[in-house]
C-alpha positions as CSV (number, residue, x, y, z in Angstrom):
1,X,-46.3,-7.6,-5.1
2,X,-43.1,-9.9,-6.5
3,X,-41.6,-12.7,-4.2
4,X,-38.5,-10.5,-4.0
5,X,-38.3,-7.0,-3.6
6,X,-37.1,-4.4,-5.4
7,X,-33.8,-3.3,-3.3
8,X,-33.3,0.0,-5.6
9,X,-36.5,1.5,-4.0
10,X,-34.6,1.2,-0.6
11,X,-30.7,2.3,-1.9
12,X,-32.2,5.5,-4.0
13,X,-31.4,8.0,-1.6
14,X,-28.0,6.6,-1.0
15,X,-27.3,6.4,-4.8
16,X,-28.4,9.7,-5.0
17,X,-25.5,11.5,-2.4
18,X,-23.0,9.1,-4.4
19,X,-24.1,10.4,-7.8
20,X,-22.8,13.7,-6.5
21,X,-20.0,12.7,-4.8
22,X,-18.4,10.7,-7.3
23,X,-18.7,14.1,-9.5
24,X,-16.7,15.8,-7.1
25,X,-13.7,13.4,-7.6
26,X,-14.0,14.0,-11.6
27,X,-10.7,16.1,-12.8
28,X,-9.1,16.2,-16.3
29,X,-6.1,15.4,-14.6
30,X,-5.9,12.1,-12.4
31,X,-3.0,12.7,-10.6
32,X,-5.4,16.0,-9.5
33,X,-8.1,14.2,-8.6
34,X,-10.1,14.8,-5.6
35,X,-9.7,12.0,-2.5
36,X,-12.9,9.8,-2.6
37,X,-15.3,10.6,0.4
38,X,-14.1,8.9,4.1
39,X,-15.9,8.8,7.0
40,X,-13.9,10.4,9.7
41,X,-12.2,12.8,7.3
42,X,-13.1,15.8,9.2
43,X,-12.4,14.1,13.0
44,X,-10.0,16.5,14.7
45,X,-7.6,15.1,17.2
46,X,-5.7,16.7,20.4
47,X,-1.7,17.0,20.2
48,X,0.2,17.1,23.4
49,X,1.8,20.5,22.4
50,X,-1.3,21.8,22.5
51,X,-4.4,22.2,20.0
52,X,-6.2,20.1,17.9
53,X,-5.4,19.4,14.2
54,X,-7.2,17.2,11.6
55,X,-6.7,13.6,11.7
56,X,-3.9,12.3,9.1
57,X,-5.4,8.6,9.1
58,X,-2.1,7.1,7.1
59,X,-3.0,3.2,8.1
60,X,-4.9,2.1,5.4
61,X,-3.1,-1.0,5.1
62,X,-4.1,-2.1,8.5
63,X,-8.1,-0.8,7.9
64,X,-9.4,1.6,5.7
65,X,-11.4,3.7,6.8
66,X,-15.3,3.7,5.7
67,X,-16.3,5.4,2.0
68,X,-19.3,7.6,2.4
69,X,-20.9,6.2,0.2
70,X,-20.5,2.7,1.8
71,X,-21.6,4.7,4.9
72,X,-25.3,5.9,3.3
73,X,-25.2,3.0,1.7
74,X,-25.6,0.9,5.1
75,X,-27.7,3.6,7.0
76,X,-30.6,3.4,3.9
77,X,-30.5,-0.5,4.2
78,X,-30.8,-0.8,7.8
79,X,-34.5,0.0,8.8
80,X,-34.9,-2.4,6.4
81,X,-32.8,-4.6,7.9
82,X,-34.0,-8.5,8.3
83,X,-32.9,-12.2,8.8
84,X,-31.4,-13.4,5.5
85,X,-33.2,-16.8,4.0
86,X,-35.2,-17.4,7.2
87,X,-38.3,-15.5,6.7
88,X,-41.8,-15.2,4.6
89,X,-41.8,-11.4,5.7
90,X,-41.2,-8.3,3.1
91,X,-38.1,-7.1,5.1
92,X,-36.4,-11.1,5.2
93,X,-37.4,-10.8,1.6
94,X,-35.8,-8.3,0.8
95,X,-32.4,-8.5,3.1
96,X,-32.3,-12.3,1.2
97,X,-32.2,-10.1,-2.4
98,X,-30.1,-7.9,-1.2
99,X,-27.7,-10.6,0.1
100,X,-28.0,-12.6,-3.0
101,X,-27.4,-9.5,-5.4
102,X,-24.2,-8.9,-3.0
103,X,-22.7,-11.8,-4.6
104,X,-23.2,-11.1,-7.7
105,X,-21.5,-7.7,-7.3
106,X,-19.0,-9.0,-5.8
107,X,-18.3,-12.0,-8.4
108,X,-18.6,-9.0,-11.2
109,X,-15.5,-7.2,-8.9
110,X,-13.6,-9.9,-9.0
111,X,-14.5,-11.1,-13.0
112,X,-15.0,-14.5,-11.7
113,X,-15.7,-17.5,-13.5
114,X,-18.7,-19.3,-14.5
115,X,-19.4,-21.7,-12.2
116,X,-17.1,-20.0,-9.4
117,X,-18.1,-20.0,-5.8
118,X,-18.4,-16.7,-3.7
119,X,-18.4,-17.2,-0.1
120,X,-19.1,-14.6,2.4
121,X,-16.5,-14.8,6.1
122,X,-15.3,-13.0,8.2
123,X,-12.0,-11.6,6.7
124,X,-9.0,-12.8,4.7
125,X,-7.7,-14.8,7.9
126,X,-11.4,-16.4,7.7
127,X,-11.4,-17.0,4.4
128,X,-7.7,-18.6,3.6
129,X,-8.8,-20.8,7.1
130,X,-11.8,-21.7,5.3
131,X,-9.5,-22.6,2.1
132,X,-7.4,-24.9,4.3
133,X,-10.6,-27.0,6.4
134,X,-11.5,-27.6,2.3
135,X,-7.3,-29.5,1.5
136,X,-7.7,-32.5,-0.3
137,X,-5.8,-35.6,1.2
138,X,-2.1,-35.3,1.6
139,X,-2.0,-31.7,-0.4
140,X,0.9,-30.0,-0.1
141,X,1.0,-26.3,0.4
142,X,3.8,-23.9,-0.3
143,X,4.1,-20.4,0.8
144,X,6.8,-17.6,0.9
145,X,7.8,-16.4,3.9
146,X,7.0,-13.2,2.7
147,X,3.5,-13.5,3.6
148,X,1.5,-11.9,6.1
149,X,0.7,-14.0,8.9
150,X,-3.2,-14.8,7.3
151,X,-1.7,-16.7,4.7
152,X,1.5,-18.1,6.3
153,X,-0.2,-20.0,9.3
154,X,-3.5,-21.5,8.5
155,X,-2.2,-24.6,7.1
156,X,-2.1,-26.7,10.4
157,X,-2.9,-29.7,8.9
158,X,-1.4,-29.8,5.8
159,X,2.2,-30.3,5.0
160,X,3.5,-26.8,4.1
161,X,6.6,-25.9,2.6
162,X,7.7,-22.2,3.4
163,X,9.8,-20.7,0.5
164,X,12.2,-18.3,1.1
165,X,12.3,-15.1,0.2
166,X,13.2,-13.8,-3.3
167,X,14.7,-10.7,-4.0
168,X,13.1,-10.5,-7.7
169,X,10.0,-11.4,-9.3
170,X,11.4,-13.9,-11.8
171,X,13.4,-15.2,-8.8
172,X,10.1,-15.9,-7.0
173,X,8.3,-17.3,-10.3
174,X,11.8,-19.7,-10.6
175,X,11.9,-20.5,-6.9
176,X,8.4,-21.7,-7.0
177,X,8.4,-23.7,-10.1
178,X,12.1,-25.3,-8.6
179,X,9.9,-26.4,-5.5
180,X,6.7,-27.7,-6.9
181,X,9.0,-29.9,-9.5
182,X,10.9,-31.4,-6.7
183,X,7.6,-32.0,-4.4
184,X,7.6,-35.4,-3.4
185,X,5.3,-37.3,-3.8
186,X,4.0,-35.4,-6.7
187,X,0.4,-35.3,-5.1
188,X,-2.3,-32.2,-5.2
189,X,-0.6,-29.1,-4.2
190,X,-2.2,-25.2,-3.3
191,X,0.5,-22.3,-3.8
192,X,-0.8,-19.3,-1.6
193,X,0.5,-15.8,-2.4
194,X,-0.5,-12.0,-1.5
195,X,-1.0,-9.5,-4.1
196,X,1.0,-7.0,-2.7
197,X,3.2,-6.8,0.0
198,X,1.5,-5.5,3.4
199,X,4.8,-4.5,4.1
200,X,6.6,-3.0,1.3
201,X,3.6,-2.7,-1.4
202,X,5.3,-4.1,-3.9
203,X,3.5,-5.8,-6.2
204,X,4.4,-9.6,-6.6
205,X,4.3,-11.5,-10.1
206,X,0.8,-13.3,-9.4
207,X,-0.1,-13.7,-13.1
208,X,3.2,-16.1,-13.8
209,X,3.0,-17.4,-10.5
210,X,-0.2,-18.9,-11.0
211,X,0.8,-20.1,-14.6
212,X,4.1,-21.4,-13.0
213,X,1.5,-23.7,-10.0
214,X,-1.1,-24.7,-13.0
215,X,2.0,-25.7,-15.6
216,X,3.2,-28.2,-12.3
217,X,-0.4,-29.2,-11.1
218,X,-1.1,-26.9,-8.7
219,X,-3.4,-24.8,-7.3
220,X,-2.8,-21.3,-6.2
221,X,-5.0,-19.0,-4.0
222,X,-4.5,-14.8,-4.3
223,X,-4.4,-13.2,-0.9
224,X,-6.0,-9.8,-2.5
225,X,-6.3,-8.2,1.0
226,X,-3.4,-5.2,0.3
227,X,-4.1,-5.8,-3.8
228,X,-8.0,-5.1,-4.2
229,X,-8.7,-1.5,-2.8
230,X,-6.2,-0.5,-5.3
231,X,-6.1,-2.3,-8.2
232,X,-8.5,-3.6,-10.6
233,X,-8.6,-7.5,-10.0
234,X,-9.6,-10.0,-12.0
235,X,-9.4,-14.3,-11.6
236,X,-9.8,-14.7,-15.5
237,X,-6.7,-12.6,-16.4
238,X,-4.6,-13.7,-13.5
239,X,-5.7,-17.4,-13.6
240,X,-6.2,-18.1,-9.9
241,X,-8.2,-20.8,-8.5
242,X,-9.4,-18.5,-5.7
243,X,-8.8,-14.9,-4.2
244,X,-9.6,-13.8,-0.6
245,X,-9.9,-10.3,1.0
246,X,-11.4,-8.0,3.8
247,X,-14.3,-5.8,3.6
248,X,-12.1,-3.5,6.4
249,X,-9.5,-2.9,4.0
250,X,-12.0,-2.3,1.3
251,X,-13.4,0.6,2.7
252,X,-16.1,-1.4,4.0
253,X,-15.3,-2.3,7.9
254,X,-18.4,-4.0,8.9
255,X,-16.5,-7.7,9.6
256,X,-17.1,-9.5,6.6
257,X,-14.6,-11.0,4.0
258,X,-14.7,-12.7,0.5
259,X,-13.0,-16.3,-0.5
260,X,-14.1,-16.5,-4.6
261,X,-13.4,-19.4,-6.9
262,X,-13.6,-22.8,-7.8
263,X,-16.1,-24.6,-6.4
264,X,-15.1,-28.6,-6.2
265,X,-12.7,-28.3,-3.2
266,X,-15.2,-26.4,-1.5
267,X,-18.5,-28.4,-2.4
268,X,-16.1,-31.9,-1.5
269,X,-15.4,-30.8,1.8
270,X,-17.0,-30.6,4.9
271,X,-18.8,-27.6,6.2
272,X,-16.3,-25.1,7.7
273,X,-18.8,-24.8,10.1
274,X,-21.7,-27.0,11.0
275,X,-25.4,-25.7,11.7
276,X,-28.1,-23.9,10.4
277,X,-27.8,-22.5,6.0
278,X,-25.4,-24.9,6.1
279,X,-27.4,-27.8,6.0
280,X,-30.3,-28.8,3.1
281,X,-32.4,-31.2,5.3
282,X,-31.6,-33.1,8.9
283,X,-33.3,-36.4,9.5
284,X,-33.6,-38.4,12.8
285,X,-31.9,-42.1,11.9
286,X,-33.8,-45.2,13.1
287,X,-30.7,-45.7,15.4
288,X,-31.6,-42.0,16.9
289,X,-29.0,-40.2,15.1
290,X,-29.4,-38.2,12.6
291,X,-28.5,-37.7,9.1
292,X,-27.3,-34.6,7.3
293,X,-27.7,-33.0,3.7
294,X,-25.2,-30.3,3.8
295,X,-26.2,-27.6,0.6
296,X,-23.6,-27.7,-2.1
297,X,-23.9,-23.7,-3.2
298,X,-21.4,-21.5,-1.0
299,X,-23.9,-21.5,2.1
300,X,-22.5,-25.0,2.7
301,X,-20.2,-22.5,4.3
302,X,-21.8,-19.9,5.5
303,X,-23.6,-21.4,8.6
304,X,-25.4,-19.4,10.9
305,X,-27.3,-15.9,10.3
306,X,-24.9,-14.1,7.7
307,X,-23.9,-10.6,8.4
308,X,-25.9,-8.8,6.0
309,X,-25.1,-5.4,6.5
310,X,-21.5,-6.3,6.5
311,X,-22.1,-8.1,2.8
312,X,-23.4,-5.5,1.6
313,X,-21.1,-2.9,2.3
314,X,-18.5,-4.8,0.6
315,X,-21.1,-4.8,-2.2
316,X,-21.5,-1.2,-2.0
317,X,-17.5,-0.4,-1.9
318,X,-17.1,-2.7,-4.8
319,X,-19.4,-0.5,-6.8
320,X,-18.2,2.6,-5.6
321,X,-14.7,1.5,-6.6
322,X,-15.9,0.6,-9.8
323,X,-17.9,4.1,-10.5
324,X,-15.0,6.0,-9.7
325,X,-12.4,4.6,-11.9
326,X,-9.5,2.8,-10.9
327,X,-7.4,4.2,-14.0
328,X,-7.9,7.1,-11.9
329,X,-7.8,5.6,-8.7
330,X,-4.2,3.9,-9.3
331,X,-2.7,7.2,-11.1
332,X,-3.5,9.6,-8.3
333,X,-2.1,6.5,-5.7
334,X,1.4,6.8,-7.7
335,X,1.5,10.7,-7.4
336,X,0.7,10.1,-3.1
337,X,3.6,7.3,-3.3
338,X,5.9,9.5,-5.5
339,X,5.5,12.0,-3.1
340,X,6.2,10.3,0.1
341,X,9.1,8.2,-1.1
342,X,11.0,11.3,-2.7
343,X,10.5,12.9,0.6
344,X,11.6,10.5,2.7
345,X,14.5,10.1,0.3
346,X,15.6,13.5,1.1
347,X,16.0,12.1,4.5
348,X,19.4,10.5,5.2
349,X,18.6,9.0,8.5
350,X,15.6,7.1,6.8
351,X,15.6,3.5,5.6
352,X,12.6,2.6,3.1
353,X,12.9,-1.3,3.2
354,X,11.6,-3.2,-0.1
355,X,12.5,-6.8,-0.9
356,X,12.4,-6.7,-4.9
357,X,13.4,-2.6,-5.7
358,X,13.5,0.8,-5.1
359,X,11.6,1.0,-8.6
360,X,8.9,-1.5,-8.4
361,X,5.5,-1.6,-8.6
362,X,3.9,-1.0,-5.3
363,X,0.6,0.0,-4.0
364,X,0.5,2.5,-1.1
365,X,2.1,1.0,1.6
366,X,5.7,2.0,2.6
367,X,7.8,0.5,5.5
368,X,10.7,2.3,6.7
369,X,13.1,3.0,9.9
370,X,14.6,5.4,11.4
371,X,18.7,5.5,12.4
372,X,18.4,7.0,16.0
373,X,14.9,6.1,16.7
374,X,13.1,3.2,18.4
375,X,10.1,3.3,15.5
376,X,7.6,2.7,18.1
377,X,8.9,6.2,19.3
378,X,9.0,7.4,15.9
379,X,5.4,6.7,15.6
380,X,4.5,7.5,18.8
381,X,5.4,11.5,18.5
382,X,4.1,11.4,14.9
383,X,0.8,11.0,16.7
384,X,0.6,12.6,19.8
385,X,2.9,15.8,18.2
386,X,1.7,16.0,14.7
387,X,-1.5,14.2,14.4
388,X,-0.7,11.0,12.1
389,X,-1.8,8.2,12.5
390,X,0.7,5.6,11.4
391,X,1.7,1.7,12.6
392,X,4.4,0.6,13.8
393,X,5.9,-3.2,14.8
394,X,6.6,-6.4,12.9
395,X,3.0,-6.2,11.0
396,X,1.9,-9.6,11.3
397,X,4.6,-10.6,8.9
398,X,7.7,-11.2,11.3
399,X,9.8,-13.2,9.2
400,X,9.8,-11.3,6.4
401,X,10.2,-7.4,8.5
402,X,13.0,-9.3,10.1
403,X,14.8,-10.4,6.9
404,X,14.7,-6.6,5.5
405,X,15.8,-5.6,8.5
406,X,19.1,-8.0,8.5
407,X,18.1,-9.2,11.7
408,X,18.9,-12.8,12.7
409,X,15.4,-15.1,12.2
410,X,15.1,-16.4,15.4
411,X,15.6,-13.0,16.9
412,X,12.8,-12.2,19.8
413,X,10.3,-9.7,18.6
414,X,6.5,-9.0,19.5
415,X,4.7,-7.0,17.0
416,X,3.9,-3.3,17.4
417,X,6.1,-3.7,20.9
418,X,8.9,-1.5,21.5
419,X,12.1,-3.4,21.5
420,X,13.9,-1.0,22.6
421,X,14.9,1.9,24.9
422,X,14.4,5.3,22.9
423,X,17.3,5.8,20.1
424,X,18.2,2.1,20.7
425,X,17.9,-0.9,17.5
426,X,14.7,-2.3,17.8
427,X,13.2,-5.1,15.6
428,X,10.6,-2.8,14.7
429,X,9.3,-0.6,11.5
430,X,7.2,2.1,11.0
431,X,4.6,1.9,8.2
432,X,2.2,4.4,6.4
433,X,-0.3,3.0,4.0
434,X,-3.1,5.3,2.1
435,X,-5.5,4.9,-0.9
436,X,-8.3,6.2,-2.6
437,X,-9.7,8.9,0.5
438,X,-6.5,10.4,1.7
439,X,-5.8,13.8,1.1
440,X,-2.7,15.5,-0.6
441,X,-2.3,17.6,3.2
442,X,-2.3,14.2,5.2
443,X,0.7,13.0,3.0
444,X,2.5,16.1,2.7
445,X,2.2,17.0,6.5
446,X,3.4,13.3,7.0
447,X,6.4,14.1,4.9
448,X,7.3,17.7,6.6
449,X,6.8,15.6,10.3
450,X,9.4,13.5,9.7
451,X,11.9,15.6,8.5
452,X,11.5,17.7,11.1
453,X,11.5,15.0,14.2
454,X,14.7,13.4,12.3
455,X,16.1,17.0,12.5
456,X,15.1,18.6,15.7
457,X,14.3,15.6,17.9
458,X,10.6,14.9,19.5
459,X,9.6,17.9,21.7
460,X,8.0,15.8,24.4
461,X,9.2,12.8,26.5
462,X,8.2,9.4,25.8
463,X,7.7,6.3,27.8
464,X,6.7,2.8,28.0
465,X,3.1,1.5,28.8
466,X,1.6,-2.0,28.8
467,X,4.3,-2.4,26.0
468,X,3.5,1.0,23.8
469,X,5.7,4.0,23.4
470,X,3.5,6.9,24.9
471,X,3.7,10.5,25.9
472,X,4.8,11.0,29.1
473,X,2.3,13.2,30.8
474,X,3.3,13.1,34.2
């Protein structure tokens, strides 16, 4: 019997239900592909008008629901399931190779570097907090105020400078390079910057950005949260020191995250959190303290007992991601975005808010509002009358919603909160987000919902509740 044990022998019978599935998604024509496997896809849901209907899960952007095969994955694992690098037993063995070969899946998703560091946390708001415990002396960081919140605030400690926003990509690249030439003193400096917008989708110029931070002697650090369930992404061919995501929006909700890249900041710092895997060896002092190796590998940060099953879904979605194409993936995502925004265009109340273009690059997530509608109303009836689930609120980015919007900066707003009386301005959007498992019916009936509330008004009454827009059922 090997030291480590074959995981392969445990995963077969998963592999096997994904070795048909991902058949099923096969078509000559991508933009006719069938929707990858969810879990949930066939959850039905009570409207207030009466009846039940299929689920329309349209916030992907917020979390993605679970791939099947991420699903079987986890359920073959877990009998098997043990305590990761703290045990002579077959099943610690084995949960400590499965772990281990994790990170290398992971690190072959991402096409890191030799010699890069994959840590495992709890999400992108873990890791990018991670990032900033690891700031070397009086860095500097810069950030637009584009970004979601998980990138905007972690930087307690460091002096940040908050860019405004651009309304191109070269404005952003020249905006960047103007700041980071005029930093003062002209000291170590981390740029941090999403992918794609959580907001809009739009895709933001991450390849020049990070050329524009290395060229001035920066760092930069790719929030790949909105970016990675639906593009290909890789650190070599953008050039960033480090990316960070969620295994939630990955498809892979089991509360773990990713920070991957260089490895000096991270191996220079102190632990982002102190205790056991962290440290190499603890030794009483003569002077009854005690003196700590901390490991210099990426369990320096990744004290306590790991979460395993989590890890490994990302692991598993990572493959199944890979397996399925994204050539395939992105083409079909276009047709889905096509469709909504050509629908929504036909809609002359509706507002799509972008902050580069109508025409650029985007994943799918589109923010809109509504000119009559509170959008916490608007979201409310798509749910409770049509069986959508959408979001609705600042989205944990409130400076930028509230620049598209026109709205002044220091205007009060609470996220997801209606602002607003019914058919009154609010500081609110509405957003739907999908990827690779939603169906062509969820995006079309989203599409025929809206028209139809715009046109004939919400056939139930609405009220507030503990700051939520609900169906008034008395």
């Amino acid at each position: 019997m090997s030291a480590r044990p074959d995981v392969a022998t445990i995963v077969a019978a998963a592999e096997t239900v994904a070795a048909v599935e991902t058949v099923t998604t096969e078509s000559a024509d991508p933009c006719c592909a069938a929707p990858l496997p969810v879990l949930g896809r066939d959850v039905t849901v009570p409207l207030v008008t009466g009846g039940e209907v299929t689920y329309a899960a349209l916030d992907y952007a917020a979390s993605a629901p679970a791939l099947q095969r991420v699903w079987d994955d986890v359920a073959a694992y877990a009998p098997y399931y043990g305590s990761v690098h703290r045990g002579a037993g077959y099943l610690s063995q084995l949960s400590t190779d499965l772990f281990e070969n994790s990170r290398v899946t992971v690190a072959e998703f991402l096409d890191c570097r030799p010699g890069d560091q994959v840590v495992f946390t709890r999400s992108t708001t873990d890791s990018l907090n991670l990032l900033a415990a690891t700031l070397p002396a009086d860095c500097q960081v810069f950030v637009f105020e584009t970004e979601h919140h998980a990138s905007l605030l972690p930087w307690r400690d460091a002096r940040v400078t908050y860019l405004n926003a651009p309304r191109t990509p070269e404005q952003a690249v020249a905006t960047l390079e103007r700041a980071l030439a005029d930093r003062d003193p002209y000291g170590p400096a981390l740029v941090c910057v999403t992918g794609a917008s959580n907001v809009t989708g739009e895709l933001w110029p991450v390849k020049e950005l990070a050329a524009a931070a290395h060229a001035h002697g920066a760092r930069i650090v790719l929030d790949a949260a909105q970016l990675a369930p639906h593009h290909p992404v890789s650190v070599q061919e953008l050039d960033v020191d480090w990316i960070a995501f969620s295994g939630h929006k990955l498809y892979a909700p089991f509360g773990s995250g990713v920070l991957a890249g260089r490895a000096d900041w991270l191996q220079d710092s102190e632990p982002y959190l102190a205790g056991g895997g962290a440290s190499r060896k603890v030794a009483r002092r003569a002077d009854g303290g005690v003196d700590v190796e901390w490991h210099t590998t990426a369990a320096r940060h990744e004290a306590g007992s790991p979460n395993v099953i989590g890890v490994y879904s990302i692991a598993s979605a990572c493959k199944a991601l890979t397996e399925a194409g994204f050539d395939s993936l992105v083409e079909r995502e276009r047709h889905l975005i096509a469709e909504v925004r050509q629908g929504l265009a036909e809609v002359p109340e509706v507002r799509v808010l972008s902050l580069f273009a109508d025409d650029a690059p985007r994943v799918g997530v589109i923010s809109f509002v509504v000119e009559g509608w509170n959008s916490s109303h608007f979201a409310a009836a798509l749910s409770a009358e049509y069986g959508i689930g959408v979001r609705d609120g600042l989205f944990c980015a409130h400076p930028l919603v509230r620049t598209l919007l026109g709205s002044d900066p220091q205007d009060p707003g609470e996220c997801g909160a209606p602002e607003a009386a019914p058919g009154e301005r609010s500081l609110n959007a509405i957003r739907v987000s999908f990827g690779a498992g939603t169906p062509d019916e969820h995006v079309e009936r989203f599409v025929g919902a809206v028209k139809e509330l715009v046109r004939d008004g919400a056939q139930w009454k609405y009220r507030t509740e503990d700051g939520r827009c609900v169906p008034d059922r008395g």
